[in-house]
C-alpha positions, -999 to +999 in steps of 0.1 A: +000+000+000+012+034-009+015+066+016-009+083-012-031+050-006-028+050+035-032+093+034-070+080+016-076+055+035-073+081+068-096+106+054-120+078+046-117+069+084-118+102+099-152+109+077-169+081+095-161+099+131-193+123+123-216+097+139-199+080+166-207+106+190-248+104+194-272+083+205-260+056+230-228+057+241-199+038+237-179+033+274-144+022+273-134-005+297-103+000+324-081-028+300-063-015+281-027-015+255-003+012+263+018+025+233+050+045+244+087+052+238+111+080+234+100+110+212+106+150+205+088+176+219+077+189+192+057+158+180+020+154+180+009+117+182-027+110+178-045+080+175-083+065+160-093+036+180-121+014+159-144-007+178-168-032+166-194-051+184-182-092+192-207-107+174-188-091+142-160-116+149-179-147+159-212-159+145-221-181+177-222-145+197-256-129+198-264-096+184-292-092+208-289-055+227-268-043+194-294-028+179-294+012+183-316+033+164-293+058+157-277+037+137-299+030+108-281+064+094-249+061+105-221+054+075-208+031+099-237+008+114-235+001+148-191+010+147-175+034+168-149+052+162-131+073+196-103+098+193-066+094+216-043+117+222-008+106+233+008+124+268+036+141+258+061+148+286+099+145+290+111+130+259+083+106+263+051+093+249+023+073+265-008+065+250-037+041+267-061+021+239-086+004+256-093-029+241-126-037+250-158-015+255-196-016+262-227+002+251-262-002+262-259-042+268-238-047+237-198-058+241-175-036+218-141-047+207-111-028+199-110-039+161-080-010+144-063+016+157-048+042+133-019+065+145-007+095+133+028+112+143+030+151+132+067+171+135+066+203+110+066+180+076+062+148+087+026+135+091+036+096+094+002+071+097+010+037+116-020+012+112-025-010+138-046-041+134-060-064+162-058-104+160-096-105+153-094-080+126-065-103+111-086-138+118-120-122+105-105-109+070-086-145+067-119-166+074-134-137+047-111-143+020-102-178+028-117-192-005-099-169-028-065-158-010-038-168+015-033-156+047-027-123+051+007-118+070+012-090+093+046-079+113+036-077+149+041-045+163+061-059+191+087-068+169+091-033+157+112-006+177+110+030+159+100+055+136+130+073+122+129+104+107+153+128+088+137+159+109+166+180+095+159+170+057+152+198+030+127+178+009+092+193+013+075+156+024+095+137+049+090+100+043+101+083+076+110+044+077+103+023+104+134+004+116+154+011+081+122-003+060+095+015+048+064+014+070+044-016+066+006-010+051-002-022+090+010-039+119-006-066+142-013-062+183-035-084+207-073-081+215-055-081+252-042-055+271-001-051+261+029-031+267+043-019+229+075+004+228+078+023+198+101+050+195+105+085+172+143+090+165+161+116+147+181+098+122+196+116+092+185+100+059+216+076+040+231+095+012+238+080-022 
């Protein structure tokens, strides 16, 4: 997937926000995955968490209590969609994403999260997938393609960035590689460590 590809796919994701606001209300449970690691202090990390009810995932769950009125118009069905902001302090970051959440009598689970890092010219999106998300698509497309392969996002360490670069777009790499279209994280609560360095781009 291209950055031009991933920039669509955010404004496509932001324009479903308009409706996750009314109606009944989604509340977040106390579990929940904490993203953090060294970064500058000029950098502005924000974060779309996506939640799906559980009978999306698994066809033995009941739907019974998922249905909202509200959400005959919503874009989205019966998906909500719940804005993070990273704390900032120090040299560090620290963002909580609560995996699991309830509204009305329905069970919500975190299904994608996308990030965003901002510095001056850099506006770097970091898709995060859960294992349901992953296991639901796969079941989904089964018949017609293979597993879809994801890098766990524990396995990753940074996003480094030539902050002192001339070009007017800044494309940052994520441990020497380009960015993968999305990276995988647990339906339970986790510890990730993902850091922002400064690291001047290789000249050829």
């Amino acid at each position: 997937m291209t950055k031009s590809i991933q920039a669509l796919t955010m404004i496509c994701v932001l324009g479903l926000t308009a409706t996750s606001y009314a109606g009944t209300a989604l509340k977040l449970g106390a579990d929940a995955s904490v993203i953090k690691g060294a970064t500058r202090a000029t950098t502005q990390i924000t974060a779309l968490a996506y939640y799906r009810p559980a009978y999306s995932y698994d066809s033995t769950k009941s739907s019974k209590g998922c249905t909202f009125a509200e959400d005959q118009l919503a874009v989205n069905g019966p998906d909500k969609m719940v804005s993070i902001k990273a704390i900032v302090s120090n040299g560090q970051y620290s963002m909580s994403v609560p995996t699991k959440g309830i509204r009305g009598a329905c069970t919500y689970v975190l299904d994608t999260v996308y990030m965003t890092y901002e510095d001056k010219k850099i506006m770097e999106p970091i898709t995060l997938r859960t294992s349901a998300n992953i296991d639901l698509e796969n079941r989904i497309l089964a018949d017609v393609s293979s597993p879809d392969q994801v890098t766990p996002f524990a396995s990753v360490n940074a996003l480094e960035c030539d902050f002192a670069s001339a070009d007017d777009l800044i494309i940052c790499n994520v441990d020497g590689n380009l960015a993968d279209p999305s990276y995988q994280i647990s339906n339970t609560a986790q510890i990730y460590n993902f850091d922002v360095k400064d690291v001047p781009a290789p000249q050829y």
